[in-house]
N, C-alpha and C positions, 0 to 999 in steps of 0.2 A: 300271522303278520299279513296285513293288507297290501294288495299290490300297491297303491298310491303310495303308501306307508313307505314301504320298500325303493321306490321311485324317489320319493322327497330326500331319505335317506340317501343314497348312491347320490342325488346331487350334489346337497351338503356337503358331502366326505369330497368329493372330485371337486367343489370350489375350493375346501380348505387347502386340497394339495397342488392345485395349480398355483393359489397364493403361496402355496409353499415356495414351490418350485421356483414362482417368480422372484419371489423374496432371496432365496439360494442365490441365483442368479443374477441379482441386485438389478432386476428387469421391472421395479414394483416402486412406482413413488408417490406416496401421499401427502401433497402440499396442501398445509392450511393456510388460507389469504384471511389473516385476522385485521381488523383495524375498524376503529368507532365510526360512528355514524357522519357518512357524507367525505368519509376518505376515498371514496372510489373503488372499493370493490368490486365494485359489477362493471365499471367501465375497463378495468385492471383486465379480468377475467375473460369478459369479451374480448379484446384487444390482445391477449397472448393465444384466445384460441384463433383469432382472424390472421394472425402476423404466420405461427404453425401450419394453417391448413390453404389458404389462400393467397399469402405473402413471403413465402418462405423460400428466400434465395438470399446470394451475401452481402448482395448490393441495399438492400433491406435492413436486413441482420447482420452485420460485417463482424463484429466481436460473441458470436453465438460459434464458437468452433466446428460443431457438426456442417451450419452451414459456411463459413472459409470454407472450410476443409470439402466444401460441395458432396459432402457423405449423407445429408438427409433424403431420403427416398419418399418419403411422402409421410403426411398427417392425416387424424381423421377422428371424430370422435365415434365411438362406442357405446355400446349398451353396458354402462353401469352395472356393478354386482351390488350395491346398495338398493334394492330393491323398495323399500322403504321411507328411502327419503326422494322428496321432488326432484326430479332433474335441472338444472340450470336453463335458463330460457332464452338459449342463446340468439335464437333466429329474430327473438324479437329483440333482445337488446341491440343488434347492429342493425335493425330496420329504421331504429331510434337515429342511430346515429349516421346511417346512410340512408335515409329516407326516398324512395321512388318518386316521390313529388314532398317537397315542400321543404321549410329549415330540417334541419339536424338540428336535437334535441339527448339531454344525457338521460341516458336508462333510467328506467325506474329505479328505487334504489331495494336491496333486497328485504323483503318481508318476511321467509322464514328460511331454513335451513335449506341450502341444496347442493348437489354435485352435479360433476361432471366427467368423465373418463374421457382422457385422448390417447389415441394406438400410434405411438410416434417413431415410423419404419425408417433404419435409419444400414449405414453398413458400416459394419464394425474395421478398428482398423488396429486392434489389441486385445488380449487378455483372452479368460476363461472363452468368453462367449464365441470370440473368432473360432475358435477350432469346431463349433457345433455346424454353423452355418455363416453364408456368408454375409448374410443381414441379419438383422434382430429385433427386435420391437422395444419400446419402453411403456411399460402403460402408466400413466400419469391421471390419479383419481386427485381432484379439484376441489378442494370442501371450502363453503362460503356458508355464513351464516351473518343474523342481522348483529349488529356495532349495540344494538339496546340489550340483547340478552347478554352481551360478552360481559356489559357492565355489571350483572348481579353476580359472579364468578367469585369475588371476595366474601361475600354473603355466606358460600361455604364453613369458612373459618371464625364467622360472627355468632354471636349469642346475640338475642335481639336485644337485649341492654348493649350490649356494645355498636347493633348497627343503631339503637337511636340515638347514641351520643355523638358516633359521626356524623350522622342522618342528620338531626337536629343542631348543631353546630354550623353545619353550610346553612341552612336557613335564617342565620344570625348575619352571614357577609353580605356585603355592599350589592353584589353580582345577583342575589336573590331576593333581598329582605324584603326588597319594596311589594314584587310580584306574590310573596309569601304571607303577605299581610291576613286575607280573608279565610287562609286555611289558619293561620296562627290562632285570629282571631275567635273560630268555630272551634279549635282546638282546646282554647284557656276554656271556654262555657262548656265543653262536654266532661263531666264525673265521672273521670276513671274509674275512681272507688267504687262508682254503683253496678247495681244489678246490669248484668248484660243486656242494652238495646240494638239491637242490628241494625236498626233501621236506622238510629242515630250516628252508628258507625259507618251505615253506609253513605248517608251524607259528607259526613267529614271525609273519609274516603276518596269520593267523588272529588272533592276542594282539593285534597291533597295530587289525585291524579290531573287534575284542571291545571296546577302549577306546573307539573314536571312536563306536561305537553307546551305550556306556553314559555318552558325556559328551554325546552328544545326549538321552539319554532325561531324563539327571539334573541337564544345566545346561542353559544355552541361551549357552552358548560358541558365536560365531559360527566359527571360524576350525578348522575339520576338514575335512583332506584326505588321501587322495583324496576326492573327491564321493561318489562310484559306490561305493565303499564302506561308505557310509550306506544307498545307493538304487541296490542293482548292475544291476536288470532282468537283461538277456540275457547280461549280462556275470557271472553268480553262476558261483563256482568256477574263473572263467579264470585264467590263472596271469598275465594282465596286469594284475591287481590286486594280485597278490601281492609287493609292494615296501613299504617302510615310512623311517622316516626314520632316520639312522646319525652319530654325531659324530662331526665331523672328519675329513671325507672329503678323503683326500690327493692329489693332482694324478697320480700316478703308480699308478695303480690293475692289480694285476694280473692278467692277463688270464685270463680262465675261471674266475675266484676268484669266490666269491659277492657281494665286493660289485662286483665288475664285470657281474655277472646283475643284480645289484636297480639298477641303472643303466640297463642297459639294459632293464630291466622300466619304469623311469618313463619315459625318451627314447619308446619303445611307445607308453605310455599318451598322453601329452600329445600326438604323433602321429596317433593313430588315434584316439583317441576325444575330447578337448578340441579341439583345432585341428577338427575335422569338424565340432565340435558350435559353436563361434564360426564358421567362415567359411559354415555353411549355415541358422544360426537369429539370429545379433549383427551384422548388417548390414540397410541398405534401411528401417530404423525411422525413423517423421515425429514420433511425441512417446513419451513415455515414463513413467510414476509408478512410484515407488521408495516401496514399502509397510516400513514399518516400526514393529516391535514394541518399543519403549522400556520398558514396564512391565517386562515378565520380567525385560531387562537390570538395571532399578532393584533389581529384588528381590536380585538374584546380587551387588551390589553396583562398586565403582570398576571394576574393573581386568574386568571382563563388557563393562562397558558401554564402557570405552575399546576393546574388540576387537571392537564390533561396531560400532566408528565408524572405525578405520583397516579393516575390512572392507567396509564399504558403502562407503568411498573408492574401496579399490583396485578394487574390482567399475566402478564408473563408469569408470573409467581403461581400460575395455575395450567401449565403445558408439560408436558416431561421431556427435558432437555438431557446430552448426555452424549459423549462421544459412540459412532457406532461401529458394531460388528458386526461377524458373520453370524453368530449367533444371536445376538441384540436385532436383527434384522429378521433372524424367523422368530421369534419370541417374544419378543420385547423392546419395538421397534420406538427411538427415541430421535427426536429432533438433533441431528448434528450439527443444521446449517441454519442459519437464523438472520436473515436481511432487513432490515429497517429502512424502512423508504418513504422519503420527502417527497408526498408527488404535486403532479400540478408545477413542476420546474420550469415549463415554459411561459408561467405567470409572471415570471422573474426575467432579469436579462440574464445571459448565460454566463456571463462576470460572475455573477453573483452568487450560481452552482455549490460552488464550494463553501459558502458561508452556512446556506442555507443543509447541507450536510453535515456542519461542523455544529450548529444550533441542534439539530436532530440529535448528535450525535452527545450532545450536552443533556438531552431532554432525557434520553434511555440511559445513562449515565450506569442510574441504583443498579440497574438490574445485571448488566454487560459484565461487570468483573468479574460477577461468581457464576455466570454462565460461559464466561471464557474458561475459569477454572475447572471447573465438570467436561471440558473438552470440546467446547461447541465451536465451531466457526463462527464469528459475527462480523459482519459487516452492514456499514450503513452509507446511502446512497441516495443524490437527488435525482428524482427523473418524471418522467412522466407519458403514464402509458397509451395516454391518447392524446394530442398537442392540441390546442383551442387558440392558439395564436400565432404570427408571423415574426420574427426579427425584423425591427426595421431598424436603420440609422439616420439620424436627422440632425442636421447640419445645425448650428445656433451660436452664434456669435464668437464664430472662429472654430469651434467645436464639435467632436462629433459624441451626438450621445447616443446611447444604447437601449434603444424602446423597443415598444412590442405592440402588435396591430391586432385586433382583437376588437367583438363584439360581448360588450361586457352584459352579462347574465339579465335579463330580463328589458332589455333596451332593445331598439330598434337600428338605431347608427353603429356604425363603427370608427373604431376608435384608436389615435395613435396614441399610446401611453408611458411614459418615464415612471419606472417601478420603484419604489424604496427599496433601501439596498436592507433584506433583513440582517439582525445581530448573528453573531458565529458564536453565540454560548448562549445561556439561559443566563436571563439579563435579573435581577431583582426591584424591589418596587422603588429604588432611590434612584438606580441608574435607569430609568423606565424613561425616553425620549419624552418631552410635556407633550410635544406635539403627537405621539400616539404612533400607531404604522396605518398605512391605509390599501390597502392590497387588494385588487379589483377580480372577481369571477367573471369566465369568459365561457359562452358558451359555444360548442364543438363547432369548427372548419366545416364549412363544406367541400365535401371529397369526390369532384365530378369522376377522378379517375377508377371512385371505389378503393382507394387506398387507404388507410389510415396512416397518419404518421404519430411519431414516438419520439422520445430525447430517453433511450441509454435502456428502452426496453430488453435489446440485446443482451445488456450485462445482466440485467437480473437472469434472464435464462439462462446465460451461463454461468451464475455463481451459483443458478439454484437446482440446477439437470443437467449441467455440463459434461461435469463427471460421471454421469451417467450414462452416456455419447459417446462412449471413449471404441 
């Protein structure tokens, strides 16, 4: 046995059992921040590590207990045992948003897989761990991934006759049809039956990927697949992207014919690249926040918003959820605690907090009762982890109303604005208001003090590591 051999060894074994150890110790939390594309993830992320390591008193965080209770000793991130996946890129997202000269601007948004470790020194003030020392650590591994791969996640449980009858039916509604017209059109003139041409396939391909980019840029349609299509990375120009969806795909398919290639082009895909991507990042999670963007949906109107609520269903239907233990904790560690969060709150007037929770909380509906029953904690919550606007009140004919002062997204001025009040349930297409919702993006505060502010950032950390403070 080789020395290095032996070396790599002893490490391995000494990671495993410090995760042990940490895990025994319930010293070990791996939070997934899952939610579709342009819910704020990276802003989410940055802003709970800025609030931990550089904002972290009670006057800040008053509902975060460790800090009441003035017990946090200090934050810090760490060197990652994930050695393999990118680090989280913190320093630049908050340069974004606190800029040395010039606007603040919101993060890039994330493009592939990454984490982050924080070592959150705190002093215990109960249980096991008091008796060892009289501080303790909690280490808190961060996993963020892009909103476009989460969506091929159902793709798992598909046969591609069944992803093209989904696939191919949204390209039939109102929200696509139009934009879908020139991939349809190349669609009906290519001969499935015939001998395999790549090159023809790779054309239609191409059309079919040119749609799913321009109905991301132009709606906020959750349900676009493949993922990697949106967000190819490594994978740009492979020919295992090159598949598309086809009606009425007939059991007897024949062989070396193209649609027997774009069959086996998706079988491929959800193979080597989905299956790789859930069995080595969508296991081993202890809590989890599902970020989501309700406004946009509001804007695009009924039938937006119902697809991005059987979307965020079926995505949950792919995590392992599950009350935990002592043992479920070294072994077979399962998400117990599970938060739903409406962000971008302060888009809204704070009246309106509660509706805008109770609409959320209408949207996750499917999923919530039989993730209560399995023992999970749920709760759902408006808030917003970085605030892009001011409360203001303004007088008007006798009246005070409740606006909000903000620089709306790509604009120049600034602006005082009376917000619609969103619906408290998932509304259907009869009771759809004629007049539509109109819900304004604003972009980040500037923050001379270097501070960021938040509406209820607090509570998520303490519904979601509270407990683990103790």
């Amino acid at each position: 046995m080789s020395q290095s051999f032996a070396k790599n060894t002893f490490n391995s074994l000494k990671n495993k059992a410090e995760k042990a150890l940490h895990r025994s110790l319930d010293q070990h939390v791996k939070l997934a921040v899952t939610g579709l594309s342009g819910s704020g993830k990276t802003a989410f992320i940055t802003a709970l590590v800025k609030h931990l390591t550089s904002q972290a008193d009670d006057k800040n965080l008053p509902f975060f207990d460790v800090m009441r209770e003035k017990r946090h000793i200090a934050t810090k991130i760490v060197p990652q045992q994930a050695l393999t996946i990118p680090t989280f890129e913190y320093t630049n997202a908050l340069s974004a948003l606190l800029p040395v000269e010039g606007e603040p601007v919101w993060p890039a948004s994330t493009e592939r897989i990454n984490t982050l470790r924080l070592a959150i020194k705190y002093q215990s003030n109960s249980g096991l761990r008091g008796h060892f020392a009289p501080h303790s650590t909690l280490y808190l591994d961060i996993i963020d991934y892009p909103g476009e791969w989460l969506l091929d996640l159902p793709m798992l449980e598909q046969s591609f006759a069944d992803w093209c009858e989904s696939q191919y039916s949204l390209l039939q509604q109102t929200a696509r049809n139009e934009k879908a017209k020139p991939f349809l059109t190349a669609l009906a003139e290519l001969d499935l039956s015939a001998s395999v041409d790549e090159s023809k396939l790779a054309d239609v391909a191409a059309l079919y990927q040119q749609l799913l980019v321009g109905l991301k840029k132009d709606t906020k349609l959750a349900m676009l697949q493949p993922g990697r299509m949106l967000m190819p990375g490594e994978l740009k120009g492979a020919p295992l992207l090159q598949f598309f969806p086809v009606a009425n795909v007939p059991d007897d398919i024949i062989e070396g014919s193209n649609l027997a290639h774009l069959k086996k082009r998706y079988k491929a895909y959800v193979k080597e690249v989905v299956k790789p991507f859930y069995e080595q990042h969508f296991r081993h999670f202890d809590r989890q926040i599902v970020l989501v963007d309700v406004f946009s949906a509001l804007n695009e109107g009924s039938e937006t918003l119902h697809e991005q609520s059987r979307v965020v269903n079926q995505l949950l239907a792919h995590f392992n959820y599950g009350e935990a233990s002592f043992f479920k904790r070294l072994f077979k560690p399962n998400i117990d605690k599970l938060l739903f969060a409406a962000n971008k709150s302060d888009h809204i007037s704070a009246q309106y907090h509660k509706d805008l929770a109770l609409l959320l909380d209408s949207i996750v509906h499917d999923q919530t009762n039989h993730l209560k029953f399995e023992g999970v904690q749920i709760e759902t919550m408006a808030m917003s982890s970085i605030c892009a606007t001011e409360p203001r009140q303004v007088a008007e004919k006798g009246q005070q109303l409740a606006c909000i002062y903000g620089k709306p997204l790509g604009e120049q001025e600034w602006l005082t604005y009376l917000p619609p009040q969103p619906p408290s349930r998932l509304l259907n297409k009869q009771e759809w208001p004629k007049q539509g919702f109109e819900f304004l993006s604003f972009s980040p505060l500037p923050c001379p003090d270097k501070r960021l502010k938040h509406i209820r950032l607090d509570h998520v950390m303490q519904y979601l590591i509270g407990d683990k403070l103790t």
